[in-house]
N, C-alpha and C positions, 0 to 999 in steps of 0.2 A: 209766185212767191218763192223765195228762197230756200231752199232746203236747209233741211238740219243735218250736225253730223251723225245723228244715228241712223236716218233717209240715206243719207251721202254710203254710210258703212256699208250697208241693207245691199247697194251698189257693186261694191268693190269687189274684187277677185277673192280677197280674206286669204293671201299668200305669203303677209309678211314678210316678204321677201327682201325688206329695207333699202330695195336698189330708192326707192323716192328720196332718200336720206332721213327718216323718221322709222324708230323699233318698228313700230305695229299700222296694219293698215286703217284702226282705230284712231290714231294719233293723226296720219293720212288726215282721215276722213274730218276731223276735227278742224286740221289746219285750214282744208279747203272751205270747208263754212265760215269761217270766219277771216277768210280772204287773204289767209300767209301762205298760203301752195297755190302751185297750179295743176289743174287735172293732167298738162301735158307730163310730167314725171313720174306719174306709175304708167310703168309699162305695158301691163298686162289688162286695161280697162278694156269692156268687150263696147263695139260699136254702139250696141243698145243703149249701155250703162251711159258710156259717154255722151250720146244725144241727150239722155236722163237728165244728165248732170250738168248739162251748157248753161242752164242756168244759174246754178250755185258757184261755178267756177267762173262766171263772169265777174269780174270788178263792178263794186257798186254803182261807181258812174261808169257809164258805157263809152267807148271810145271811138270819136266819130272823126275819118279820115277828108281833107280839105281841099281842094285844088289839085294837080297835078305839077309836071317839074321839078326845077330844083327847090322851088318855093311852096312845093307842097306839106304838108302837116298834118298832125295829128292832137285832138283835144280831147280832153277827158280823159278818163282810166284810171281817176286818181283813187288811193285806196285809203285815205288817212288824211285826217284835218290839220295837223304839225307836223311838217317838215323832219323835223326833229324823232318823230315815232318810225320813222322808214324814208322816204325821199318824197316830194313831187315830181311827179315822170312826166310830162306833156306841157310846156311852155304857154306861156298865154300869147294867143296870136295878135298882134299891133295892126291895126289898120285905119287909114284915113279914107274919106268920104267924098263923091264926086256929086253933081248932080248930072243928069243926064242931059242938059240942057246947053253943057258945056259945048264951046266950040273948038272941034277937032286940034286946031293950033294948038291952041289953049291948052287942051289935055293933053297932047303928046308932048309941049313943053313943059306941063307937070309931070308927066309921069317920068320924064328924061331927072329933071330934078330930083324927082321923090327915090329915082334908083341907085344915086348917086349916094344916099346916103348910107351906107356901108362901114362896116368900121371890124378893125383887127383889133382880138382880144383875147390874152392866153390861146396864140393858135388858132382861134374861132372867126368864123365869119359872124356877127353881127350884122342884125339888117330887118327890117317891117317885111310881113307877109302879104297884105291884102289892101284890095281897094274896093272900097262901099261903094256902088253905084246905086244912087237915089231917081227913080222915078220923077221925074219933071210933070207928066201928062201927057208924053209923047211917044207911044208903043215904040212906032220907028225908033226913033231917036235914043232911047231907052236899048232898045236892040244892038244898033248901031255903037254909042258908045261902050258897052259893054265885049261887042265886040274886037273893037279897036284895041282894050285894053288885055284882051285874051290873046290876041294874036301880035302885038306890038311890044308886049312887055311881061317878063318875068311875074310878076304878082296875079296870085287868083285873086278869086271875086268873093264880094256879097251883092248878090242882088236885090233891090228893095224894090217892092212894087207890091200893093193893094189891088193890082188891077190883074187878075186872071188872064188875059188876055194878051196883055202885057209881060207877064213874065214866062208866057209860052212864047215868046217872038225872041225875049233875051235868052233862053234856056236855048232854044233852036241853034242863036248864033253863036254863042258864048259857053255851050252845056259839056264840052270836048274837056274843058277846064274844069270839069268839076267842084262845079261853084255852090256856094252855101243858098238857096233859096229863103227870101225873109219877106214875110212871113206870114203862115195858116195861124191867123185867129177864127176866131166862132164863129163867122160870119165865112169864110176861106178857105177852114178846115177839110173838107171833101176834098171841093178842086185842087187844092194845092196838096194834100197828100195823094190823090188821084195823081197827080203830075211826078210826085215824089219817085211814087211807086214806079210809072214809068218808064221813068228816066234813074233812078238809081243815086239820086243827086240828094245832099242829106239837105235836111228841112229844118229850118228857126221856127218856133212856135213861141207865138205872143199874146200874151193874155193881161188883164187887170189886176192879176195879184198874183200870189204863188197857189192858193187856192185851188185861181182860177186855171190853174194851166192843169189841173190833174186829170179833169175829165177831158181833155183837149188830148193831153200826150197816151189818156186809155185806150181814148178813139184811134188813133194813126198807130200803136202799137198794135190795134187789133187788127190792123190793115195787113201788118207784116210789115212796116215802118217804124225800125229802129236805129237810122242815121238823124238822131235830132238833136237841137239844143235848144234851150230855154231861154225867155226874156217874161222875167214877170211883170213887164211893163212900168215900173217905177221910176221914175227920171225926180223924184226928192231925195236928194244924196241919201240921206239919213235911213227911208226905207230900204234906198236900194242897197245900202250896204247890211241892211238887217236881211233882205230878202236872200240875198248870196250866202250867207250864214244859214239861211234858216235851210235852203235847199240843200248844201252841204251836208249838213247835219242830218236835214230826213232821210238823206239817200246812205249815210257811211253809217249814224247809230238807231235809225229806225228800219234800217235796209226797205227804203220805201222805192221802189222800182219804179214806180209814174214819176217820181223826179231823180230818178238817176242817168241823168245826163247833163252834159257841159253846158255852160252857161255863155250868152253873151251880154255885153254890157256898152250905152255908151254917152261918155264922158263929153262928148261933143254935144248932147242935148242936155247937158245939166250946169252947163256952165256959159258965160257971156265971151269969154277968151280962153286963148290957148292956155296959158298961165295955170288957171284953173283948171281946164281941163286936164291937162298933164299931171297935178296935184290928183285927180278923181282917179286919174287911168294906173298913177302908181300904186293906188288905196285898191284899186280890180285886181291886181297883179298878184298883191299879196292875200286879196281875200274874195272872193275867189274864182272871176271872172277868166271865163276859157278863151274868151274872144273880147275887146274890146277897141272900140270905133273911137277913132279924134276924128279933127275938122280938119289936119293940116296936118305935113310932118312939118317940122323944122327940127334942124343939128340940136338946140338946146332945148329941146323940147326930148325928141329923139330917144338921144344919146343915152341920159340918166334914164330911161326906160327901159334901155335896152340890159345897162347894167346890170339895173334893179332883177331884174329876168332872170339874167346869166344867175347873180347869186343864188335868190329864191328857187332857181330849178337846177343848182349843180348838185348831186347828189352827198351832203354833209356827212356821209359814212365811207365815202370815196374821193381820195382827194384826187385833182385834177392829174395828168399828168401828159409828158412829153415821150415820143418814141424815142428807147434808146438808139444811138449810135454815132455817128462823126456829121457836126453840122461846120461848117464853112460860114464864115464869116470874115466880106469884107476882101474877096477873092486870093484866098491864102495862098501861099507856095510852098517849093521844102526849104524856105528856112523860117516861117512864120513858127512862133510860139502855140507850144499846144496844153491847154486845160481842160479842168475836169470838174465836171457837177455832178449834181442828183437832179434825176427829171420830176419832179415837183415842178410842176408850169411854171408855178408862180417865181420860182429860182431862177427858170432858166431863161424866161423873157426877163426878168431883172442883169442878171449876168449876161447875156446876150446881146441887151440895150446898155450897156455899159461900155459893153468889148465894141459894140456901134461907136457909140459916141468917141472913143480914144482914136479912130482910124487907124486904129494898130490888128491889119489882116489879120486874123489868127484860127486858129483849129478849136473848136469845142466841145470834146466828148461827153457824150450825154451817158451814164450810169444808170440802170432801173434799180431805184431803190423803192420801188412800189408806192409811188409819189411823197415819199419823204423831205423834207428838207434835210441840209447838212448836218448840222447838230443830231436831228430824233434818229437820221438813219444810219448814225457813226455809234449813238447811244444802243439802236437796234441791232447793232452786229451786223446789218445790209450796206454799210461804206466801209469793211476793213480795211487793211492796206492787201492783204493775201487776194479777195477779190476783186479790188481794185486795179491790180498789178495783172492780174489775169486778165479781169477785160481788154486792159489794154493791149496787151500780147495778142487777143483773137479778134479787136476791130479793124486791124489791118492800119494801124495811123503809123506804123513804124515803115511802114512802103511807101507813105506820102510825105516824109520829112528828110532832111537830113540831120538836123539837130538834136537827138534823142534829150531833149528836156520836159518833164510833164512839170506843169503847175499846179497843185493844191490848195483846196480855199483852207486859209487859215484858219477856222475851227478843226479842219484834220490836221494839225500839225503833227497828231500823235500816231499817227501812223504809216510815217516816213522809213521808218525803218524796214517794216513788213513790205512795202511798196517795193525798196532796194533789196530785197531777198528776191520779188518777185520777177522786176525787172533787175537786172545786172548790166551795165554799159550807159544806164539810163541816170540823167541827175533828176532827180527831184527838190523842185524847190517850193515851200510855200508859199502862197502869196498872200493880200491882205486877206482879214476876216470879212470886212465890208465890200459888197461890191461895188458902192462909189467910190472906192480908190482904186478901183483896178484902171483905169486912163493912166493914173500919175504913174502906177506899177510898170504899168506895158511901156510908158514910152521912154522908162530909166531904164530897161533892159538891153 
């Protein structure tokens, strides 16, 4: 059970010493209860205390780490029901379903497909994490494809398999991957957290209701088994989206520990086609499924998934942004044209896909206006022309031109003048306001 903050205080050095950024070690201890600190910030916690206190400073849902490589990940840890009260931090993992029954061809022309689907976005790589491997009835074969897909292909695993037996023969081949085991129900529970334990490999527990997963997730906790995630079993859209609410809820305002952990969910068994399923897997996304399974990717199917993702999980009190400095575009030379933006992603793949499109080579200095767009960070004092004119003086873009012209997006028209105090030799021209006319701009120059 969770401590309290006056357990938590009873704990603490009592030095006040404000380095945590909070007056009093009171306040500390208060924050930590209620899950806005972390224990790692006071300095001075004696070892003791801090074992003490592993519990109360853990996030409600527990955060359980997935696969290895570049495709490995992390679910759970979330600490707030709306996005909007702090962030969601751990993306919900996307993965489609194989049966183990498949033939070799077959699956390594699906999985060649399934990696292909990739996609660039403000910067980001975009792309599905996992592949469900379903039990056919054929241990080998169950092993073997499992295998194939651990050592042939970027994406970890879910393993599926009822049969004990059977998913000690996939774990053997495929366990290097760090794959999700599914799953210790009532019947399972032993052997499969006996195997857990093991091997170190986190565990699905599936049960009949949400109920029903408490004594389930008591048992394997009391094991020393705390990489798990949850399936209360409900494939009737309507419960299951009640189900995900409900566990959310026990675990952030009833701080209920037997369900604080990540959920999986999947949309491939409640629906007759992709269509629907893709509609169930966006409704997981946002509420509040940590893992969920399709039958298939496909591009349109996919894609609006992945979106969906990016938005729900970018942090709404930090806007995205780009590293400053001099980006190339279009393989410049010294006499290409050189501009200037604020790195707000979203400006500067707009402005950037623009200066694309015109085939007009050109230089494009990136500004950290602490992801502002042009307007709020000219209105914030962070796009003057005096710091502006400095930048550019210390990115070195006057070594790689001979033209000294910088271009301005016209909302800064007004600080043309400070720009030419800053730089002297240099023309400063505005250009348009809108980045869709920067083509017709660039190629009248």
């Amino acid at each position: 059970m969770a401590l309290t903050g006056i357990q938590i205080f009873k704990l603490l050095p009592k030095t006040n010493c404000k380095e945590c950024g909070v007056p009093t070690c009171l306040a500390f201890a208060m924050n930590l209860a209620s899950g806005k600190a972390e224990l790692d910030s006071c300095p001075y916690v004696s070892d003791e205390a801090r074992a003490q206190l592993a519990e109360a400073s853990a996030p409600p849902i527990l955060p359980v780490q997935i696969g290895k490589g570049v495709r490995k990940f992390t679910v759970g840890g979330e600490t707030v029901l709306y996005r909007h009260e702090k962030t969601f931090y751990n993306p919900t993992a996307i993965a489609a379903k194989v049966r183990s029954d498949i033939k070799e061809k077959d699956l390594k022309a699906k999985l060649a497909a399934w990696n292909a689907f990739q996609y660039e976005r403000v910067g980001l790589n975009l792309r599905p994490e996992l592949v469900a491997v379903e039990d056919a009835g054929d241990a080998k074969a169950f092993a073997k494809t499992a295998k194939i897909i651990a050592e042939t292909s970027e994406f970890n695993l879910i393993l599926m398999s009822q049969n004990v037996d059977a998913m000690k023969a996939a774990v053997e081949a495929a366990g290097f991957k760090n794959p999700l085991i599914y799953a210790a129900t009532q019947t399972t529970v032993d052997a499969y957290g006996a195997l857990a334990k093991e091997t170190g490999l986190p565990l699905a527990v599936k049960a009949d209701s949400v109920a029903a997963l408490i004594p389930l997730t008591d048992k394997l906790t009391g094991m020393g088994i705390k990489k798990l995630v949850l399936d209360p079993g409900s494939r009737d859209v309507k419960q299951a989206f009640e189900d995900q609410l409900t566990i959310r809820r026990a675990a952030l305002k009833a701080s209920n520990r037997s369900l604080g952990f990540p959920t999986i969910t999947f949309p491939c068994e409640m629906a007759s086609n992709l269509d629907v399923e893709t509609m169930l897997a966006a409704m997981f996304i946002a509420k509040y499924g940590a893992i969920t399974v399709m039958s298939d990717f496909t591009t349109e199917s996919l894609f609006p998934l992945l979106l969906e993702r990016l938005n729900i999980f970018t942090d709404p009190q930090r806007p995205m942004t780009v590293t400053e400095g001099i980006y190339e575009i279009g393989n410049p030379d010294e006499n290409s044209p050189v501009m200037i933006t604020t790195n707000f992603a979203l400006t500067y793949f707009i402005v950037s896909g623009e200066i694309e499109g015109s085939k007009v080579p050109s230089w494009l200095l990136i500004k950290d206006t602490e992801g502002l767009s042009v307007m709020t960070a000219w209105a914030a004092g962070k796009f003057a022309g005096d710091e502006v004119g400095m930048f550019v003086k210390k990115c070195g873009i006057a070594d790689k031109v001979k033209k000294k012209e910088l271009i301005i997006p016209g909302y800064a028209a007004s600080i043309v003048g400070d720009i030419e105090e800053e730089l002297p030799g240099w023309t400063i021209t505005v250009g348009p306001r809108e980045a869709p006319h920067l083509p017709a701009f660039l190629k009248s120059q």
